[in-house]
Each structure stands twice: as structure tokens, then as C-alpha cells.
Steps between C-alpha positions, in 0.01 A plus 500: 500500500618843417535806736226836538646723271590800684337756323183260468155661593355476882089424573383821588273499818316829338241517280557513164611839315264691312639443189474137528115518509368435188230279374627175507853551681535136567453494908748260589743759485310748652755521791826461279726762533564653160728753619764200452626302192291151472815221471473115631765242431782726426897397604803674423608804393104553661625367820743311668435157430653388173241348255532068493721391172447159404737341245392500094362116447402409816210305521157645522335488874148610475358654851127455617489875435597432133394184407543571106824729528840493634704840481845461536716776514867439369664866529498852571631832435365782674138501447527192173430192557630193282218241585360187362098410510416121540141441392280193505450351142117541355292182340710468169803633587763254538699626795546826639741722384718708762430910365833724528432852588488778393406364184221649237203293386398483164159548400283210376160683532266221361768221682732529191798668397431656107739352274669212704380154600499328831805283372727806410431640836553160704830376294685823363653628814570818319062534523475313770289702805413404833159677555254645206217700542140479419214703499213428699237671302594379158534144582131528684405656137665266290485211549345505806645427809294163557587371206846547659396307782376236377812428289688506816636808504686785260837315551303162344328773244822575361598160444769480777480192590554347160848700465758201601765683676614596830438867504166670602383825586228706745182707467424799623158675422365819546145617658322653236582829662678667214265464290324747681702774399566324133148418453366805711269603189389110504427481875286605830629470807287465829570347868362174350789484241535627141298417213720476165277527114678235352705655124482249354139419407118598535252302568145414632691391804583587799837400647475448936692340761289224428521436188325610125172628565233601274455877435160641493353736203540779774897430573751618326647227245850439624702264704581635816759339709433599923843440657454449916754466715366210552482404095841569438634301745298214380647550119818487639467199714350346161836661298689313802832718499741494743467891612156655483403895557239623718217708326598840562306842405764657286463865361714651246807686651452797327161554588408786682197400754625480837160374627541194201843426674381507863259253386687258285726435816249452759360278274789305397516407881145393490547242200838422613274337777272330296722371299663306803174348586440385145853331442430191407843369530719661728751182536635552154427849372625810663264806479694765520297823599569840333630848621330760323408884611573715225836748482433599893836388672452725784528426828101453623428455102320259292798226449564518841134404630514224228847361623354510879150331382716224396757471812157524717411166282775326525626544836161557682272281319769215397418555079760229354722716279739396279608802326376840410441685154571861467208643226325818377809585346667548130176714436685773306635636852832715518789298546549658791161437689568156386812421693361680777178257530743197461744667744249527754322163461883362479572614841181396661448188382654188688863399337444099530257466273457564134345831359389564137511756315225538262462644152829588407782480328746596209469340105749281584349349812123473569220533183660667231729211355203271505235686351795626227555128416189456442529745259768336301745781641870374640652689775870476451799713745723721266 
């Protein structure tokens, strides 16, 4: 166990400040003190105890507080960490593959990568990744996340388990969050969860939780996808990836509604919680919950009462938590409020376990060489 930070904040014994009383301010932390930085889990340079190194290749030992994943870090400098994740291999995947960090995932939004095939990326070490993404929302789409399911999973989708070699790889997939902010024109968003109009198609039919339904003369003819908390975590237990995101309410970083912000982090709090009580399989995915709350990195501010929300639920209320995801960023933000969010979560966030980054990247290391590829474009270094 790691030592109190010493600059981590105290329970106040007063009432809560003024400016913390807004409509929906969740009330656990009504009695935080926000005049403090949030941190939990943090070791040297932080405090005095130096952070745990375990040695590269050792042998994964998964904990009853992470059945699914083992974080092991190898190194540090300063505030880096050199670490290695151990995860739990999904139905279809043929063993688990140990996931160097940092390291940038490539994006395989509808569980493929455009322009290679599973044997190029399992054989070719020069293509070979440990961890792809994929995007909630698309695969629900197309072909359906039950489909998925049935077939045993998106590793057994892709064929993995026909590939006859040694070498395997991990999931990770996304919410359906961002597609709140790239399908904001396509969407409505509400406590319950967020309904998307499907682009693809119109129809007489309606497109629920619960399946295809019949549209009535009155309704409007499309297919309309409602994404719960509760829904998305039940299209990614279908997907079966290793690494699975809480539904978060994510808002564009360069919007300018204050009110929209407050909002979108109380309520990523709320669904963070309902997606916990939905998990279907906590013994071999990790849900990782989200940090959102806008630009605001000040000391009382948005980020801040997101960050403590989430301490609250995993020390207080026990939440099993393998890792967290950094998100509402990569929005078309200033480089500089950029850095600052990550700085901020960076230093908060406990150092033994894994943190993600989401959304971004350079062409060389994230979306932009596979979507190019697809394209029958060749990135070459000159």
C-alpha cells in the first residue's frame, strides 16, 4: 500500500462552499475539501516511498482487486513509468499477450485494421501490436454486437483462432461516448443515456435497447440506436475485449457552455455507477472509468470534482479498478490546455496502475496510418 500524499485533500467538517452547490453536485463529496489537490496512490517524487519495480517478464499475478489485470511496473524516471500490463485472454484469443507501455493503439473501429489481415498483424513482428481498439458504437451498428456474441466473441469474429501461431493480441473498446461529440448532430442526450439516428439507413423501424421495433405512421422513419449505461456495457461484454470504457457524457472541448460541462461530469459519475452494477463480467474484463470535466484544471474545478468522485468510489465504496482513462480531450483544444488537463489528471491519479490516454495521437502513431492504408497511401521516413 502506498503512503497519503502530502499535499492530498482533508474531509472538511464544514458545510460545503457555495460554489459547490449546484444542481446535481454529486453529495458524496459534499464534505471534500476542494481547497486541496485530489491525488490517491501516488509514490515518489510525490512522496517518500519509492513506487514498487517489478522485473520485465515476470510472471503475471492477478489480485482479487484485479482479477482480469496485472500491472507491473518495470522502471522509472522522474514522473515516467516503464510498465508492462498482463491481461486475461478473451473467448478466442489464444493466450494473453503481456502490453508494454507507453505504447499507442491502433484503431480498428469496426474490430479491423483497413488494409491488413489478422495474419500480417499476428506473424510480421514489424505489424505486430499488443492491444487494438474498437469502437463500441459501430460494432453495435454493424454487425451488431450479438451477433458478436454469439460467435464467441470479436477475437473469434476476426478469425483468431484459426491463425496457427504463437502470437496474439488484446482488445480494448470504447463507450460510445465519442460519438457524442462526432455524432452530436446524430444524437440526444438525456440522464437515461443517448439516443444515436443511425447514418446509415432509414427505415420503418425503430432501433431500441431491445431490439428492431416497428415504427408507427406517426414516428419518424429512422433507426435510432438508445445507448444506456447500462446498453453499452452489455455490447461490450458481447464484443468480449479485454479493456472496456465506462459510458461517459463527453462534450466537445471547445464548447463554450459551462452549465453543459458541469453536467456532463456529474453525470459521468452517475453512469460510471451504473455501469458497475451492470458488468456482467468483472473476472475477466476491466472497466476502466473515465475522467472527464472539460478544460477546468483549477483547484475546486470541474476535473478535480471528477478525479475525487472517482477516489470516493474506489476507496470508500471498494469499485474494483483496474485502470483509468483520461477523455474529453483532442477536441481541437490549445496544446497548451491539453498538457495542462493531462498534467493534472497525471499527478492525481494513482501511479500503480495503468492510465489511458484517449483520442490522440500523431500520423505516425494512433489513426492516421490506418485509415491512410486504407487508402492505398504508404507512409515512408525520408
Amino acid at each position: 500500500m502506498s503512503k497519503s500524499s502530502p499535499v492530498r485533500d482533508r474531509v472538511d467538517q464544514e458545510p460545503p462552499t457555495k460554489k459547490h452547490k449546484q444542481d446535481g453536485f454529486p453529495p458524496e463529496l459534499a464534505r471534500v475539501d476542494f481547497s486541496q489537490r485530489i491525488t490517491w496512490g501516488k509514490y515518489a517524487p510525490y512522496t517518500d516511498e519509492a513506487l514498487p519495480v517489478t522485473a520485465e517478464h515476470t510472471s503475471p499475478a492477478f489480485q482479487k482487486d484485479s482479477p482480469a489485470l496485472c500491472h507491473h511496473v518495470n522502471g522509472t524516471s522522474g514522473r515516467a513509468r516503464a510498465c508492462t500490463i498482463h491481461l486475461k485472454p478473451q473467448p478466442g484469443q489464444l493466450k494473453g499477450t503481456p502490453v508494454q507501455t507507453p505504447i499507442f493503439m491502433p484503431v480498428g473501429t469496426k474490430g479491423c485494421l483497413k488494409g491488413l489481415d489478422w495474419q500480417q498483424l499476428t506473424s510480421d513482428p514489424a505489424l505486430a501490436c499488443p492491444i487494438i481498439l474498437g469502437n463500441t458504437y459501430h460494432l453495435t451498428i454493424q454487425p451488431g454486437s450479438e451477433l458478436v456474441g454469439e460467435m464467441n466473441g470479436l477475437h473469434a469474429f476476426q478469425g483468431l483462432p484459426n491463425i496457427k501461431n504463437e502470437y496474439s493480441y488484446n482488445l480494448l473498446t470504447d463507450s460510445g461516448g465519442f460519438q457524442m461529440v462526432s455524432l452530436v448532430k446524430l444524437s440526444k442526450i438525456t440522464e437515461e443515456g443517448v439516443s444515436f439516428e443511425n447514418p446509415f439507413k432509414k427505415s420503418g423501424k425503430t432501433f431500441t435497447s431491445a431490439g428492431l421495433v416497428e415504427a408507427s405512421s406517426s414516428q419518424e422513419a429512422v433507426d435510432m440506436l438508445l445507448l444506456r449505461p447500462e446498453d453499452s456495457i452489455r455490447h461490450q461484454n458481447n464484443i468480449s475485449a479485454n479493456i472496456i470504457m465506462a459510458l461517459d457524457d463527453v462534450v466537445s472541448s471547445v464548447a463554450e457552455d459551462d452549465d453543459r460541462f458541469t453536467e456532463a461530469t456529474y453525470r459521468t459519475l452517475r453512469w460510471y455507477d451504473r455501469c458497475v452494477k451492470a458488468h456482467a463480467k468483472p473476472d475477466t474484463q476491466n472497466l476502466f472509468p473515465i475522467v472527464q470535466g472539460a478544460l477546468d484544471t483549477k483547484t475546486g474545478g470541474l476535473r478535480e470534482i471528477c478525479l475525487a468522485g472517482f477516489r470516493y468510489r474506489e476507496e470508500t465504496l471498494k469499485y474494483q479498478v483496474p485502470g483509468y482513462a483520461i477523455g474529453g480531450l483532442a477536441g481541437g483544444e490549445s496544446k497548451d490546455d491539453f498538457w495542462r488537463v493531462v498534467n493534472q489528471c497525471c499527478q492525481a491519479l494513482p501511479d500503480n496502475k495503468p492510465r489511458y490516454l484517449m483520442g490522440v495521437g500523431y500520423p505516425l502513431d494512433c489513426k492516421y496510418d490506418a485509415k491512410e492504408n486504407s487508402n492505398a497511401h504508404v507512409l515512408v521516413k525520408r
